[in-house]
Every structure is written in structure tokens, then in C-alpha cells.
N, C-alpha and C positions, 0 to 999 in steps of 0.2 A: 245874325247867327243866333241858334237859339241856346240858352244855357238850360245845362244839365243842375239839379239839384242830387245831389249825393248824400244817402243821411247813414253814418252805419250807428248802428244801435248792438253794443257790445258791452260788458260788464268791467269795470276795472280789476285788473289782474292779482289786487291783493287787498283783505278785509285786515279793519285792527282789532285783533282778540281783546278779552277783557285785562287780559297782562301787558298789554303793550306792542307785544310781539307779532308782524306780518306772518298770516298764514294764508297761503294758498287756497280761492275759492273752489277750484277744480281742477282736477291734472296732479303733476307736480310742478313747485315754484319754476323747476328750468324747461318745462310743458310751458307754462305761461307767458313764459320770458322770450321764448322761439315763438309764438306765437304773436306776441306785439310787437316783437323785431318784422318778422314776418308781414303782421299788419302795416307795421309803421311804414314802411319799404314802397309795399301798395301806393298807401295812400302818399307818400312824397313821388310815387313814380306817376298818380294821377297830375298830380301838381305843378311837374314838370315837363308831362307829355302836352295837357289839356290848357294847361295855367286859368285864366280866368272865363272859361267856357264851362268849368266846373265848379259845385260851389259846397263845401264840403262842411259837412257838423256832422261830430260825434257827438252821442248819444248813451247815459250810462241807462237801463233799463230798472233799475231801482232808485231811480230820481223819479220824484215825486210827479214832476212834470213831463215824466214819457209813460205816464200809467197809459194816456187814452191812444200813443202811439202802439204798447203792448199789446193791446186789446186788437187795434186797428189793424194790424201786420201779425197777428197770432205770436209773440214773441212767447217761445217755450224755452228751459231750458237755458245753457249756457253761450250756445255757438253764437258767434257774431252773424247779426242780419244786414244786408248790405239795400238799402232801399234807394231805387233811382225813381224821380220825379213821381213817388208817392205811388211805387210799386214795386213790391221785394221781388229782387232778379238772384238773391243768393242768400245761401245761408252756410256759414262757415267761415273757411277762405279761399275762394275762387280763385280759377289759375290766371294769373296779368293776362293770359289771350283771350279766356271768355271777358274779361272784365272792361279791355279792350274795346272785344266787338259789342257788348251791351250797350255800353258810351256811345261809341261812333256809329248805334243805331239810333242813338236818339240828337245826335248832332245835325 
């Protein structure tokens, strides 16, 4: 059976200003907050539809070593890119049934 690689390349949800203080990189803090629940949700419901057919890394796009991934996959921007086996099928947050059948096209 063939395994899926899953890579989402998304920014972490909060910078630290020079005072200390978490500020929001885009949106507002509870934008962001719905939005990694949201993500997080995803990616535990790949983990327990798929379990080890899928093989999943996140990815911060301002780590130093996802530069030649940015480039690779066009990362503009803030939205989360969803890459399967080293080909972006989404950029945002895809609804669970496309994300779904993208999977269980390449299974």
C-alpha cells in the first residue's frame, strides 16, 4: 500500500513583539485561533481516518530551512499550503471531503 506524504507549510499563529507581548501576524488573535483549531481538527481527523498511510510534517515558512520549499511550491502570502507527495493540491483550508478525496487518490 503506498504512503501518502502530507507536508502543510503554514505560519505560526503568533509573533513576539519587541515588548514581550504576542501580536497577531494576520487576522485577528481569535481569526487565528479558529483557524489552528480548525487546522488542528483536519490534521487529527487525517490521523485517524488514514493513521500510518499518511505521513504528516508541518512546516513554518519562515524557518530558514523551508526557504527552497517557498520557492518550490510558490508560497505567497499567509494562507496555509497543503502539499501532498511534493504537489500543492490546496491553499488555505480545504473542506475534510476534498481533502478526503485528494488522499484516497493517491492511496
Amino acid at each position: 500500500m503506498a504512503k501518502v506524504r502530507l507536508k502543510l507549510i503554514m505560519e505560526k499563529g503568533l509573533a513576539v513583539g519587541s515588548c514581550g507581548t504576542g501580536i497577531p501576524e494576520r487576522g485577528t488573535l481569535e481569526e487565528t485561533k479558529e483557524e489552528k483549531a480548525e487546522i488542528g481538527s483536519l490534521l487529527s481527523w487525517v490521523r485517524d481516518t488514514f493513521g500510518d498511510q499518511v505521513d504528516i510534517s508541518v512546516v513554518d515558512p519562515k524557518n530558514i530551512f523551508s526557504l527552497f520549499d517557498n520557492f518550490r511550491y510558490g508560497i505567497k502570502g499567509t494562507a496555509p499550503a497543503w502539499i501532498l507527495n511534493g504537489k500543492k493540491v490546496f491553499e488555505g483550508i480545504p473542506a475534510r471531503e476534498d481533502l478526503e478525496k485528494a488522499l484516497r487518490k493517491l492511496l
